[in-house]
C-alpha positions as CSV (number, residue, x, y, z in Angstrom):
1,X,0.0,0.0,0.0
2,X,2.8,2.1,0.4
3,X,5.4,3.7,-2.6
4,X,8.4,5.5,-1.8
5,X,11.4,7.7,-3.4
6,X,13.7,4.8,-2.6
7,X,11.1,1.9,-2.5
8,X,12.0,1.4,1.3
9,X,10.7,2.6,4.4
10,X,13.2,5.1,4.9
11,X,12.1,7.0,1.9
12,X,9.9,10.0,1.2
13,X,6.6,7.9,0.2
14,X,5.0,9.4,-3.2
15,X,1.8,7.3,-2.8
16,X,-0.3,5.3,-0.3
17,X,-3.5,3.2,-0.4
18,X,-4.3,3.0,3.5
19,X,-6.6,0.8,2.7
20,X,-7.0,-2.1,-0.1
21,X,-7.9,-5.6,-1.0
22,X,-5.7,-7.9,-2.1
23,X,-7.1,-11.9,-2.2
24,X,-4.5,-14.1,-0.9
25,X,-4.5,-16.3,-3.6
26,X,-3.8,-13.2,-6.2
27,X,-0.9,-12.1,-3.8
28,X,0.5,-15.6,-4.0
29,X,0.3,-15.7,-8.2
30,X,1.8,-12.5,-8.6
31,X,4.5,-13.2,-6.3
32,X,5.4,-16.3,-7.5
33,X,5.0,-15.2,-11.2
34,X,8.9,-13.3,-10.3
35,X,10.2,-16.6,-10.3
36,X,12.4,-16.8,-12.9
37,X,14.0,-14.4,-15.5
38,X,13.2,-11.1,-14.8
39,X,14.1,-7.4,-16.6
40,X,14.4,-5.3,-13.2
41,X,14.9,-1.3,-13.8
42,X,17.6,-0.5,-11.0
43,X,16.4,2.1,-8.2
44,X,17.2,5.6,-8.3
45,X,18.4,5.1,-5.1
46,X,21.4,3.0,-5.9
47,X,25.3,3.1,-6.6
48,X,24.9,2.1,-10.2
49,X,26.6,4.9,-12.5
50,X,25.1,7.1,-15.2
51,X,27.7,9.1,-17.1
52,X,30.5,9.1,-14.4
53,X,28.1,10.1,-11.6
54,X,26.3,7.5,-8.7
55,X,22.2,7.1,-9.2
56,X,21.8,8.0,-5.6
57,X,23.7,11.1,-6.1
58,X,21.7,11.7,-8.8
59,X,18.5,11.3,-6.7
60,X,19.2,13.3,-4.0
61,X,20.0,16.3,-6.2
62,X,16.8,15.8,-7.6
63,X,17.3,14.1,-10.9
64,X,15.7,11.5,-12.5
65,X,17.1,9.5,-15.2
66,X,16.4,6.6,-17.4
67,X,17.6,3.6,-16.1
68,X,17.5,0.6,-18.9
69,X,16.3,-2.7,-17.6
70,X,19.0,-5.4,-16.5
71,X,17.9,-9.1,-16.3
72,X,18.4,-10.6,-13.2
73,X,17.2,-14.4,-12.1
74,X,15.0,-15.1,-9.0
75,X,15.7,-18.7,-8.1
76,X,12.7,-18.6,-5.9
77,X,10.7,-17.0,-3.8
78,X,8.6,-17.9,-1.1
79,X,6.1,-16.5,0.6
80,X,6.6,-17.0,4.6
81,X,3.6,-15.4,6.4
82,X,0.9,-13.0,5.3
83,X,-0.7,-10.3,7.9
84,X,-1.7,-7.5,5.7
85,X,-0.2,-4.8,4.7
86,X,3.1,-6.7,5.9
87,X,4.0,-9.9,3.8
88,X,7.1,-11.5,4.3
89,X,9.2,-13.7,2.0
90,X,12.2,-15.6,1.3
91,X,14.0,-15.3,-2.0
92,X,17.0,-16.5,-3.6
93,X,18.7,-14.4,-6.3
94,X,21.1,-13.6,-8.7
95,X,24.1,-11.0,-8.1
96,X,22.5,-7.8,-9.1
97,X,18.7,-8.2,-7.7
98,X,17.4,-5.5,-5.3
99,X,14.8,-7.1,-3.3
100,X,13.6,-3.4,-2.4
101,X,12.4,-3.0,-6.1
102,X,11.1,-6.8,-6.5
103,X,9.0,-6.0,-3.7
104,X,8.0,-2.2,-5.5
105,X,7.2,-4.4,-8.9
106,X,4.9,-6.6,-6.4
107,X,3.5,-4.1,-5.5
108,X,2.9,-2.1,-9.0
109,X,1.5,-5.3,-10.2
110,X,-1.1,-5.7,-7.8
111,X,-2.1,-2.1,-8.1
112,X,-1.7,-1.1,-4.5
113,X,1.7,-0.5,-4.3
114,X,4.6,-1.5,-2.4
115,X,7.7,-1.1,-0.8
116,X,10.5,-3.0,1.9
117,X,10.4,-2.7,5.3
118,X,13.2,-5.2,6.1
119,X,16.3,-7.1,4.4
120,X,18.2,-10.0,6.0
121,X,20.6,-11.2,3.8
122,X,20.9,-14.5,5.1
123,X,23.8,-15.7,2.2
124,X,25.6,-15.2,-0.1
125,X,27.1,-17.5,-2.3
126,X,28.0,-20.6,-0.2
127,X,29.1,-18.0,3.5
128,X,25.5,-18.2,5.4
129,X,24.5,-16.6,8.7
130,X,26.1,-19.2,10.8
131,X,29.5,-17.8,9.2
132,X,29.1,-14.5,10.1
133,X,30.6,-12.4,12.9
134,X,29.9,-9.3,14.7
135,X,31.9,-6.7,14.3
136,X,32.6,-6.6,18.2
137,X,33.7,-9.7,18.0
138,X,36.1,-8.9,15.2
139,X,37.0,-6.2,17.6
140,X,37.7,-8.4,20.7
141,X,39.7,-10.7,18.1
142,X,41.9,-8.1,17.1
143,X,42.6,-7.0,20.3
144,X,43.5,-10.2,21.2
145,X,46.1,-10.8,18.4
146,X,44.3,-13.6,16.8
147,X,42.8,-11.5,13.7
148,X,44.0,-14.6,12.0
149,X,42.0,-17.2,12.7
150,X,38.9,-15.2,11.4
151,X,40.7,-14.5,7.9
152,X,39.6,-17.2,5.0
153,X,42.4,-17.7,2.6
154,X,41.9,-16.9,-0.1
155,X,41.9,-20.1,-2.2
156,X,39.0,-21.1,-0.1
157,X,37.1,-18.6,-2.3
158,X,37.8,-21.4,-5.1
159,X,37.0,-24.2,-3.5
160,X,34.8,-25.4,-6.0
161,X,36.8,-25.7,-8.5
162,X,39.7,-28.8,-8.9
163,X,42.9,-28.1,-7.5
164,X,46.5,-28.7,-9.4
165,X,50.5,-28.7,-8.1
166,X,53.5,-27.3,-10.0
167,X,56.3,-29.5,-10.4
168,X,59.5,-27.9,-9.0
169,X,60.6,-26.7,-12.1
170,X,57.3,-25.6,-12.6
171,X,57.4,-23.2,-10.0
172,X,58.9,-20.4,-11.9
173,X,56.4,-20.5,-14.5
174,X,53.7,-19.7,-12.0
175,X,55.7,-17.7,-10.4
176,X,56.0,-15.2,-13.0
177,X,52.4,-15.8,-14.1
178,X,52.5,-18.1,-17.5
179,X,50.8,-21.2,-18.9
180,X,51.8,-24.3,-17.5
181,X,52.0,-27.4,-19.4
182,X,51.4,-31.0,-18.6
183,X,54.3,-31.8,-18.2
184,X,54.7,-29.5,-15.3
185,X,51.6,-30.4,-13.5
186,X,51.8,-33.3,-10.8
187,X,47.8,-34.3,-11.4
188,X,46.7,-35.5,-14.8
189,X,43.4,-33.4,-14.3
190,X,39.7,-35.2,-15.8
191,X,38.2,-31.8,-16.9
192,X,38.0,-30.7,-20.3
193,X,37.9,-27.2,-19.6
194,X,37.2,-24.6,-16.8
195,X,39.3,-23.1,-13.7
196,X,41.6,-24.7,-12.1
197,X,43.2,-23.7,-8.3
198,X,47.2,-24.0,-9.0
199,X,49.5,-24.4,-6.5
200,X,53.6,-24.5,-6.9
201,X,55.2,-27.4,-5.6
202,X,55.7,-26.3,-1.9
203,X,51.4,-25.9,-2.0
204,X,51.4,-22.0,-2.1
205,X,48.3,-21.2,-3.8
206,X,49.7,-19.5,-7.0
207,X,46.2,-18.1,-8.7
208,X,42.9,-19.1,-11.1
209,X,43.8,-20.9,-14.2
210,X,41.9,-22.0,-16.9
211,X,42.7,-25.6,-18.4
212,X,43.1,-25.8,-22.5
213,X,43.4,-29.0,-24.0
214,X,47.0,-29.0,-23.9
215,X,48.2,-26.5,-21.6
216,X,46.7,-24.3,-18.5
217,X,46.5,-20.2,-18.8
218,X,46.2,-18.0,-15.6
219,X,43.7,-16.3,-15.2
220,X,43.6,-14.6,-12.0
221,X,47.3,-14.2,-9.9
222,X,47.0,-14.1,-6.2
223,X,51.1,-14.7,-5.8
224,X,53.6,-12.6,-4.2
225,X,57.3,-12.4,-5.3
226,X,57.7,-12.0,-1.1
227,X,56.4,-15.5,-1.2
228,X,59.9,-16.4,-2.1
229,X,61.9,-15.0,0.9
């Protein structure tokens, strides 16, 4: 029932039905009917850049602009509990999908309006809630010395993909970031094709490769020449 500058609650609202009728079961189809691919027009409100300059920037200066349509993919969405106006949901999305505007579309399609009054992000990609930490607690860490043992490395980032070792004359190919070739590979790897994690021969993770049919070609570098000392 509600519409707003930034299509949350903390925004100036522009519009609102105090009082509407919306049938369950027509608030379930048009929810659901996101699922899938879906052209979302980004906020106003938002750090995406027009000509150099932030959206949100733009917005508070008092500019609109035209904004083209990006597809993004809603996984799915669920609806969790309904107690008019409030409906709350669960949805899973790709990168690049503002739940504030999926739940202003809602709205628009019903034809009462809508806006967010609460986000938990409750994952992204495989890191979920139970991964998290407060930031006191990342205080009390660090004033503890052990900063450490909260830091991922940063090959864990890759962990889905198969993982490779240099042979010792390998290891100043990788080194100085070029292809590798079989014959400097200790694993005979089963993939076709796609990234591969490489380390050198002492296991330092070396960077993101991408296996060819006869050789591997970096991608990404996350090694040091300090490394070496």
């Amino acid at each position: 029932g509600v519409v707003t500058d930034t299509q949350d609650m903390s925004g100036t609202v522009l519009s609102e039905v105090p009082e509407f009728q919306v049938a369950e079961e027509e608030l379930r189809a048009v929810t659901e009917s996101f699922a899938g691919d879906y052209m979302q027009v980004p906020p106003m409100y938002s750090a995406l850049k027009v000509d150099g300059r932030k959206l949100c920037d733009l917005a508070r200066a008092g500019v609109t602009v035209e904004r083209a349509a990006r597809p993004v993919h809603i996984f799915s969405i669920e609806i969790l509990s309904i107690e008019l106006p409030r409906v709350r949901m669960r949805v899973c999305c790709s990168k690049g999908t503002y739940i504030r505007t999926l739940c202003n579309d809602i709205g628009e399609k019903l034809g009462c309006g809508g806006c967010m009054e609460e986000l938990l992000r409750t994952r992204v990609e495989r890191f979920g809630l139970t991964d998290a930490v407060k930031l006191d607690e990342v205080q009390k860490v660090m004033e503890e010395g052990n900063i450490e043992s909260l830091i991922l490395p940063v090959d864990r980032m890759f962990d889905q993909y198969p993982a490779a070792k240099t042979t010792p004359q390998g290891d100043l190919l990788v080194h100085n970031g070029n292809r590798i070739f079989p014959e400097l590979s200790q694993e005979e790897l089963s993939v076709d094709g796609g990234y591969v994690r490489v380390y050198d021969s002492r296991e330092t993770f070396i960077g993101l490769y991408e296996k060819k049919t006869d050789q591997m070609i970096p991608v990404k570098m996350f090694y040091r020449k300090e490394n070496e000392a």
